[in-house]
C-alpha positions in Angstrom: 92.0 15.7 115.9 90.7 17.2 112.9 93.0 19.8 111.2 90.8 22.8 109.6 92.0 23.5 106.0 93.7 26.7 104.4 90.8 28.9 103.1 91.1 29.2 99.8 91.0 32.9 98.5 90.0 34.5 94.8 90.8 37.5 93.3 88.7 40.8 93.0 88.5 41.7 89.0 87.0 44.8 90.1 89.9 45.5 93.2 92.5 43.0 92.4 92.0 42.3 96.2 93.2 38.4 97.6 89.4 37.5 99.3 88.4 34.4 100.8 86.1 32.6 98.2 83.4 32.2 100.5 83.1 36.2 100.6 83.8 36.8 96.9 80.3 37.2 95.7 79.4 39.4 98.6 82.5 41.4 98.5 82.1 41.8 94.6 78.8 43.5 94.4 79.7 46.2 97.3 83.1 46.8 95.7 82.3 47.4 92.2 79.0 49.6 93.4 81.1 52.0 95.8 84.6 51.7 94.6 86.1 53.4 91.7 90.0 52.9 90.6 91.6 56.2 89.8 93.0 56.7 87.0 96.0 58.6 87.9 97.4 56.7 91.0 95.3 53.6 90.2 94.1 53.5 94.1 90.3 52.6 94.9 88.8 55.8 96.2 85.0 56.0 97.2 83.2 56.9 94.1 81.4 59.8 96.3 84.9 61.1 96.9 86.3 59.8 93.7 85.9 64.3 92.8 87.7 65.3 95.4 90.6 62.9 95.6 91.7 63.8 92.1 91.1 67.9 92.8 93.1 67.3 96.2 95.7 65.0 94.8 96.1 64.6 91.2 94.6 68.3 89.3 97.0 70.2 88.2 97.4 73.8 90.4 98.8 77.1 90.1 101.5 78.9 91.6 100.5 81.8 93.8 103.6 83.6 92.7 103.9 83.3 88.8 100.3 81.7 87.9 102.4 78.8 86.1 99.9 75.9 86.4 101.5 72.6 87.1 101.2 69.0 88.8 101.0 69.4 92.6 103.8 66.7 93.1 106.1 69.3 91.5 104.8 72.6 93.0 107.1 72.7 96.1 110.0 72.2 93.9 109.0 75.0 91.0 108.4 77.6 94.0 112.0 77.0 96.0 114.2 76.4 92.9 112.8 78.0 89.5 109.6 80.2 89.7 111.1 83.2 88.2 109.1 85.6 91.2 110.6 83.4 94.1 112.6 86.1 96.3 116.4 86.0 96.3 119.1 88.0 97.7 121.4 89.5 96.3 125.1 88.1 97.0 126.8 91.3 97.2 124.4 93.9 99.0 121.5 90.8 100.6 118.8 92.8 99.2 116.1 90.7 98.4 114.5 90.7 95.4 112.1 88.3 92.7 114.9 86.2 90.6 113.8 87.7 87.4 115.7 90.6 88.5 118.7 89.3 90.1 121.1 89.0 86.7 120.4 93.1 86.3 120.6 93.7 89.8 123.7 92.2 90.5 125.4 93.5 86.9 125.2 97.4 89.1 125.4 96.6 92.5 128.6 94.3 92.1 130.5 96.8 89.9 130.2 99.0 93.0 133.6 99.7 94.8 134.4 99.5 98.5 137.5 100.5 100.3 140.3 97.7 101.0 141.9 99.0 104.5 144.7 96.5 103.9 146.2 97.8 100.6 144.2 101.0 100.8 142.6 100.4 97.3 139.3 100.4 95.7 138.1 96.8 95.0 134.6 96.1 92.8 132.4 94.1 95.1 132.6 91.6 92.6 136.1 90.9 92.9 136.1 91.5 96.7 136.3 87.8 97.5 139.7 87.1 95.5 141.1 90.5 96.3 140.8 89.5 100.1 142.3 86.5 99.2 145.5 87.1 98.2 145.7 90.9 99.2 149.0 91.1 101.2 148.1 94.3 102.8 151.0 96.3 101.7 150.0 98.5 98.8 152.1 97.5 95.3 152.4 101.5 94.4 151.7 103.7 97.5 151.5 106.8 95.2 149.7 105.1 92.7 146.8 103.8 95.4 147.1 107.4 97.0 146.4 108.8 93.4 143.4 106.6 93.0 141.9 107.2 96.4 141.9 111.1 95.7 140.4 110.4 92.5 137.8 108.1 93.7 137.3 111.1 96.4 136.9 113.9 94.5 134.4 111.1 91.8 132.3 111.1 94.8 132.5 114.6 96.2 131.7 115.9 92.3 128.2 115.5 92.4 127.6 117.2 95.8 129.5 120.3 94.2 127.1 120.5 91.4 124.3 120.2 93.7 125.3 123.5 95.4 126.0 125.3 92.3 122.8 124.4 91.0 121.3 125.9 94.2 123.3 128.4 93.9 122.3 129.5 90.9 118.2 128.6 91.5 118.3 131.2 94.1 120.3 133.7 92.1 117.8 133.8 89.4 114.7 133.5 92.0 115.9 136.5 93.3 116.4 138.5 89.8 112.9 137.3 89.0 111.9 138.6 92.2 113.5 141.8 91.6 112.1 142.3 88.0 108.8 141.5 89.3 108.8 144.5 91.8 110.2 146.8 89.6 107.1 146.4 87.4 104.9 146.7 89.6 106.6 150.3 90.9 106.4 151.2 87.2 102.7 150.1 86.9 101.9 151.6 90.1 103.4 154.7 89.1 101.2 155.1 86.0 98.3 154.4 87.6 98.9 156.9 90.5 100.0 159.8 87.1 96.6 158.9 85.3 94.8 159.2 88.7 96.0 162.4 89.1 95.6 163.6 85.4 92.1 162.5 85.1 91.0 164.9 88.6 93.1 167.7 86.9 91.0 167.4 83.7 87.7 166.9 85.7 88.2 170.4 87.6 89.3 172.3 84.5 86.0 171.3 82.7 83.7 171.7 86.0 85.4 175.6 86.5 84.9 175.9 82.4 81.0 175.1 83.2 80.8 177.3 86.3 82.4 180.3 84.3 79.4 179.6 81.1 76.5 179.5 83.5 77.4 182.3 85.2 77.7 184.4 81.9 74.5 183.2 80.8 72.8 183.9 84.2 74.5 187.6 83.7 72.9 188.1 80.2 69.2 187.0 81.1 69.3 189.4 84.1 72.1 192.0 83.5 72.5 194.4 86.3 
């Protein structure tokens, strides 16, 4: 019994492809007329698609949040860890917000105080995390913490105080403005009602003047 003999194969030069030798030729001329290499990932891609494979794959893109243009490969990477608009939250108040801000953010929001109910102190948010940690819950100077919690108190009560004072006073001097503005008007009204009056006083006094003349001059045409 006969025993058929390995194949012997060739290499592409256009694919680098192992192909039997008996197919070489035939394989040659259709792979070097539809196949292109790219030159990026160096696979064979359809020249009719050779356009879109590099625009899909390979062309550089940018981010919807920043408009930073990059390589795809490292897109997912710039948008989760250092795109500069990526949303964060703040650690002390969870707010979120686009990174850029976070350093200035965080400078006021962690200086804010909140109430410990163990030692009954004021503690900066920023410090909350190692106050709790080795607060003991007994107050070191119970006058002292007393002191500071009236003071923080009356901090916080200060600006509603101003508040009503300046209400106080925009409706003081809405009503002195009101009461100005009335008294004019009195005054104005006053004159007006005088010079009313004056002007019909005048106005008979010259019509009886002219009543008196005619009839003298009616007497002396035809005297009696």
């Amino acid at each position: 019994m006969a025993i058929a003999s390995e194949e012997t194969t060739r290499i592409c030069n256009h694919c680098d492809r192992a192909i039997p030798s008996s197919n070489i030729d035939l394989h040659y001329a259709h792979c070097s007329r539809n196949l292109e290499r790219c030159k990026v990932c160096g696979d064979m891609i359809p020249k009719k698609h050779a356009e879109e494979h590099f625009l899909n794959t390979h062309a550089p893109v940018a981010c919807s949040l920043c408009s930073e243009t990059m390589e795809r490969e490292i897109l997912a990477i710039h948008k989760g860890e250092i795109c500069p608009q990526r949303i964060v939250t703040c650690d002390f108040c969870e707010f979120p917000l686009p990174a850029i801000d976070l350093a200035e953010h965080q400078e006021v929001c962690g200086n804010r105080t909140e109430l410990c109910h163990l030692c009954n102190r004021y503690v900066r948010l920023r410090e909350r995390y190692n106050h709790e940690s080795r607060c003991t819950g007994i107050a070191e100077n119970n006058e002292g913490s007393s002191r500071d919690v009236r003071a923080a108190e009356r901090e916080q009560a200060r600006p509603r105080r101003q508040a009503s004072e300046y209400s106080r006073r925009r409706i003081l001097f809405t009503i002195a403005i009101t009461g100005i503005a009335v008294l004019l008007g009195s005054l104005f009204f006053q004159k007006k009602t005088d010079s009313s009056q004056f002007c019909q006083a005048s106005s008979g006094i010259v019509n009886s003047r002219s009543s008196k003349s005619h009839y003298q001059a009616f007497h002396f045409v035809f005297p009696s």
